[in-house]
Each structure stands twice: as structure tokens, then as C-alpha cells.
Phi, psi and omega in degrees: 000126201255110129125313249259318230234328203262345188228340196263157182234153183342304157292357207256131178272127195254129172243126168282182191172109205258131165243115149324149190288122186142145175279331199258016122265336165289325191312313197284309193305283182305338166293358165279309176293339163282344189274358199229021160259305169271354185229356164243023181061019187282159145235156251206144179217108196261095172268144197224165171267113195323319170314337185284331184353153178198185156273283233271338165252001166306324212273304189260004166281008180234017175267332195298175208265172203264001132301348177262135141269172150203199190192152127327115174281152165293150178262145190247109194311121152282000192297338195271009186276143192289129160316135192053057148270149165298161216269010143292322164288359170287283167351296214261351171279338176270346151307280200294001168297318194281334172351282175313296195295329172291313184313316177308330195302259159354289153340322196260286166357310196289304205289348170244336164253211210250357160006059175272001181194147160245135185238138219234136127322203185254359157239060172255007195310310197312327193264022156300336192281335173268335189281281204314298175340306207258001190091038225202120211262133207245100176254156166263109202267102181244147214255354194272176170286187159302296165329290168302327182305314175305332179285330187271356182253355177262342177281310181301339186253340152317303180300311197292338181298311201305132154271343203201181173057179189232155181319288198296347167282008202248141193319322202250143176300150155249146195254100191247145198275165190073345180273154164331130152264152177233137200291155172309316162310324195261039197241164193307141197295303191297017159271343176288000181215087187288357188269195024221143185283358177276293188307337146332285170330321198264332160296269156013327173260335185285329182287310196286316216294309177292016182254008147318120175299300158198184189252149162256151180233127172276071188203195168236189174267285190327264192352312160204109200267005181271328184270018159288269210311320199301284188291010176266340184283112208305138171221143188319312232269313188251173185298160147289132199284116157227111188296118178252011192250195002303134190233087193238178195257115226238126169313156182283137181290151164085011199238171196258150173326109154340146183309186169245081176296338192285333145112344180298339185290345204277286195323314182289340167301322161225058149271205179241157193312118155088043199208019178229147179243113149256142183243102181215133161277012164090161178324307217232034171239140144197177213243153186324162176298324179291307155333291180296335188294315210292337180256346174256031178244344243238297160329256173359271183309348200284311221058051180226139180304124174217135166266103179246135180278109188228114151275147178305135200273119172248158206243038199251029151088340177119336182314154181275127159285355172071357148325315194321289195341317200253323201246030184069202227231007175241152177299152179287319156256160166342076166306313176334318194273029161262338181283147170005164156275144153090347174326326172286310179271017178245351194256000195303327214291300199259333154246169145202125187244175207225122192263154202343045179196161191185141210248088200290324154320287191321306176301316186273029201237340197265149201305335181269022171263112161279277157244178195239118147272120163212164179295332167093030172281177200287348188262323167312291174324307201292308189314327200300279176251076184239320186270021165060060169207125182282168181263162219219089209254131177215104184284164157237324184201171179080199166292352212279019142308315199280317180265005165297333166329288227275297197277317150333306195265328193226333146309307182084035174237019187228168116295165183198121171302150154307107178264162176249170205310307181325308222102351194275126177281100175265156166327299195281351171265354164273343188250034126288309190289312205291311190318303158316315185272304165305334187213059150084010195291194191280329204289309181326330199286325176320302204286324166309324170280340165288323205255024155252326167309304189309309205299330186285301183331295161291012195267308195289320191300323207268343182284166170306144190107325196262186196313293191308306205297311170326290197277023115312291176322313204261357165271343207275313199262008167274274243291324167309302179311327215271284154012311199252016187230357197285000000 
């Protein structure tokens, strides 16, 4: 265990902090734990699943400051899960498998630090059980928005309302209060097969979510303040709710930026200010052989300066195939050679791309990012805007329907291309969206002066006084009471 055992000292109130398998889930979970290092003094042990291993996240659990340690839960057989199972059911059978090794984990802990809370991610409900086990007041870390959490803390009595059908046959958007509504097609994909066993699972976390001490949520109020106001208010039936974000991922102090092997930053130096569309779809997205072609022609036609992160093409319709979690964030083949013939040289003037990776903070940080095409998963949305730069919204898997919804209808800091009965993005509704957003049109110029309000927003919630910073603080200081009364 690097660190974690070797630095904390006996007063120092200690925390665990369990990640799901996936970077994009460990990064927000240890940036909580740095964040509850440096500004409440704690110190911190960041467990992760032996399936997750990586070079890349060994790299970055050992950037983290030397009170967060972390460890490897022992691995646990997955061999009998049918080939193609969703990879929520991967998640939550290896969670609940780990049960037993986190309590011993735990155990040992309470006996050697000052141990107040154990914190589970969100297909982590199962390992509450271990927290309660081991004595240890057991919180929920959801690493998704508000919108989602009401749905998962609202599914088991939606499912049981549904008598028959599925969420995407029903007339009516669903209304959850204080949220947005959202038509059924666009609700978390593994809810599009209530018979498949990943929506089982996930009614199975919405029933557990409720042994939860409480939930921190990775989000803010200003995002969306109708399901804030809803969910900050205590109700008998769920946990108390508490929004801390953006809880997004931050250079280590004092320390200079990693080299750029990929040369875009060199590219981005010498455009003009606010004059580039970055286009990335996140570790674990990519788009159909049809798909990449139909956008990189879209690109093309737009005239706009653009940097695209281009992954190798799966032909499963754009669904995430769920590898990602387990097998890092690079493609296996030449992504370049799915684009267009001649595309890369007819684009020189004006794009660059780049495969399958880009140091994505940095980029949306630079004076020449205007906006982002992104897939809308949250850890992406949240850098976005955090860095003041709107979107371009192309959901793919996940929740990330529901949150295009959400930031298109009722935030206003997105856009959305016209899809068509296929699924298909064509080229000339892409380079519409792009035209719009990129060149001064009304909505894009809306979304830019709104997604620069979040950025003040979120800036100001994280200082002392503000909203996230608080109600950390009021999470901080139950888990100390609760400590001192022990």
C-alpha cells in the first residue's frame, strides 16, 4: 500500500475510497480523495479492482500526494459470466464478489488509522456491506449528475409501475421532480431491455443505494438547480444527498504539465484564438465504420478549424462495447486508416488528427478551443465546462443520452446534429451543427455565454463559502463526529 499507512498518523481522520474498474471512474473518486486531503486534512486509501490494472492508472495513482495511498482488491473469478455480458454486469458481480476481501481490508484499517467512512462508487452499493461489516459508516461516491441519481433512486418503483413494455415504448417523457423530462429512448441504455440482466442490476443498485449513510454526488447546483433544490431536501425514503463537484482531475501542485507526445498542443499554439472544435469521444467511445466516415466528411465540409482524437471504429451500431474498463483507453488498430482516403491531406490547412488520445484538460484549457464534440460522458461535460467551453453533444452509451437532454433542454450549453431513424449522424447535418456552434450563430454564441456562467459558478462553489465547498465540509464533519462519539 504506497503511502497511505507510512503518512497517516493517528489524529489524521482516514478515509477509503472504493473505484470501480475504468480511469473514468478511478480519476473523480482519487480526486475526492485529494480534495478531502488538502483542504480537510485527511488522509486517504484509494482501492481499486485487480481487473482494472493499467501502466496508466498505476501512473496516475502515484501522482496523487503521498497521504492518498492506494491497493488492489484481490481478483476474483469472472470466468463463468456468459462471453457478452454487459459490462454492468461485470461491474457489479465483481463488486459483489470483493465483499468479504474489502471487509478484511477495512478491518485492518479501523486497527491501524483513525478510519471514519468508507466510500463506494456508484456500482459499488453491494460493498456497503462491508463498511456496516467492518464498523465503518459506508457513503456512496456517484460519479454521474443529479438527473441520474433520481432515476436510480426512483427505478425500482418505476419498474414495478411498468407492468409490461419497455421505458422507450411510453407516450410520455419521463418526469422525475425537479429534472428535465426525458423521452424513454433517451434514458440509460441498460434500462432499453428491462429482460437483460444489466437492467436487473441496475434495479438491484437503485434498492441498495438506499443502505447508503449518504450519497456525494459529482456535480453542482447551477447545473441543474431544479433537481438540486429537490435533492438537497432530507426525505425519510433515500439517503441525504450531497452535491461536492466538479470533482474533475487536477495536476499535482508544484508540478509542470507531462510532455505532449501527440504534437497537438504544438498545433494548438498556432491557431487563432477560439477557433478550434475539439472532437473527442472519451476513453471507451467509438463510432460505427459509417459513422467515422459520415463525420469526417461533416468536418471537412463545415470549414472550421478542427483537432480530432480518432478511435478505431466498431461496427456495433457506435455502442460502447465495454473493453475500455478493463483494457486502457488505446485503440488496437491504425485508427487513421478508417478515415476517408485522402482526408488527413485535404484537412491539413485546417484540421489535425490525432489517435487515440489527447491530454483532453489541457486542450480545453487552451486559448484556441472554442468548443468540444463530445459523447457527454460527465467527466467529460464537467472539464467542459469548467474550462467555459460548450458542446457539441453526440451521445453514444450510457447515461449519455440522458445527459445530452439535460445540457441541450434545460442547461443550454450544448448542441445536437439531426440523427436520423438509423442512428446515423450524415455529413451535411454535421457540418451544420458545426457551422452554428463554430461561427458566431445565435444558438452557439447562447451556449457560450451560458457555459461561461457555470465556469464562474463552479470556480466560486469549490472556494470556501461556496456552495460544493460547503457541503463537503458538512460531509467532513459528521464523519469526524461520528469518529469522536465513537
Amino acid at each position: 500500500m504506497r503511502g497511505s499507512e507510512t503518512n497517516a498518523t493517528a489524529a489524521a481522520p482516514h478515509v477509503v475510497l472504493l473505484s470501480s474498474p475504468g480511469m473514468g471512474h478511478v480519476a473523480p473518486l482519487a480526486e475526492l480523495a485529494r480534495r478531502l486531503h488538502d483542504a480537510h486534512g485527511f488522509t486517504a486509501t484509494v482501492l481499486t479492482y485487480a481487473s482494472s490494472d493499467s501502466a496508466a492508472q498505476r501512473a496516475f495513482l502515484a501522482s496523487l500526494p503521498l497521504a492518498v495511498g492506494s491497493a488492489s482488491l484481490p481478483a476474483v473469478t469472472l470466468g463463468d459470466i456468459p462471453t457478452g455480458a454487459a459490462i454492468e454486469t461485470l461491474l457489479s458481480v465483481e463488486a459483489q464478489r470483493s465483499v468479504l476481501a474489502l471487509t478484511e481490508v477495512l478491518s485492518g484499517l479501523r486497527s491501524t488509522t483513525n478510519l471514519v467512512a468508507f466510500v463506494a462508487d456508484l456500482f459499488g452499493a453491494d460493498t456497503l456491506r462491508a463498511a456496516r461489516d467492518a464498523g465503518v459508516p459506508g457513503y456512496l461516491f456517484f460519479p454521474s449528475n443529479l438527473l441520474m441519481l433520481s432515476l436510480m433512486l426512483h427505478l425500482p418503483r418505476l419498474d414495478a409501475d411498468l407492468a409490461a413494455g419497455e421505458f422507450r415504448d411510453q407516450p410520455e417523457p419521463l418526469r422525475l421532480p425537479g429534472c428535465v423530462p426525458v423521452p424513454g429512448a433517451d434514458l440509460l441504455q441498460p434500462l432499453q431491455d428491462r429482460a437483460s440482466d444489466a437492467y436487473r442490476w441496475m434495479v438491484h443498485h437503485g434498492e441498495r443505494y438506499r443502505d447508503a449513510a449518504g450519497i456525494l454526488v459529482n456535480t453542482f447546483d447551477a447545473v441543474e438547480p431544479g433537481a438540486a433544490a429537490v435533492l438537497r431536501r432530507p426525505e425519510p425514503w433515500r439517503p441525504p444527498v450531497y452535491p461536492v463537484g466538479p470533482v474533475i482531475r487536477q495536476h499535482a501542485a508544484g508540478s509542470s504539465p507531462a510532455a505532449d507526445t501527440t504534437g497537438c498542443m504544438d498545433w494548438l499554439d498556432a491557431q487563432p484564438e477560439r477557433s478550434v472544435l475539439f472532437v473527442s469521444f472519451g476513453s471507451g467511445g467509438a463510432l460505427s465504420t459509417a459513422q467515422t466516415e459520415e463525420l469526417a466528411r461533416g468536418l471537412e465540409l463545415s470549414g472550421h478549424r478542427f483537432l480530432w482524437v480518432v478511435r478505431s471504429p466498431t461496427d456495433g451500431g457506435g455502442a460502447n462495447p465495454g473493453e475500455s474498463y478493463y483494457d486502457g483507453s488505446r485503440s488496437k488498430d491504425d485508427p487513421l486508416s478508417f478515415l476517408p482516403p485522402g482526408f488527413v491531406e485535404r484537412t491539413k490547412g485546417l484540421g489535425h488528427v490525432i489517435p487515440s488520445w489527447a491530454p483532453q484538460t489541457r486542450v480545453l484549457g487552451h486559448r484556441a478551443t472554442r468548443a468540444m464534440l463530445t459523447h457527454c460522458g460527465w467527466n467529460s461535460v464537467l472539464e467542459s465546462v469548467a474550462a467555459g467551453v460548450p458542446m457539441i453533444a453526440w451521445p453514444l452509451y450510457a447515461e449519455q443520452r440522458e445527459n445530452t437532454v439535460m445540457l441541450c433542454e434545460e442547461t443550454m450549453v450544448a448542441l445536437r446534429p439531426k440523427v436520423g431513424d438509423d442512428g446515423l449522424v450524415l455529413a451535411e447535418d454535421a457540418a451544420e451543427v458545426v457551422k452554428e456552434m463554430m461561427g458566431g450563430g445565435e444558438k452557439g454564441e447562447a451556449a457560450c455565454v451560458k457555459v461561461m456562467e457555470l465556469k464562474a459558478a463552479a470556480r466560486s462553489g469549490l472556494e470556501p463559502g461556496g456552495a460544493s465547498y460547503e457541503t463537503l465540509a458538512e460531509v467532513v464533519n459528521k464523519w469526524k463526529a461520528a469518529s469522536e462519539a465513537d
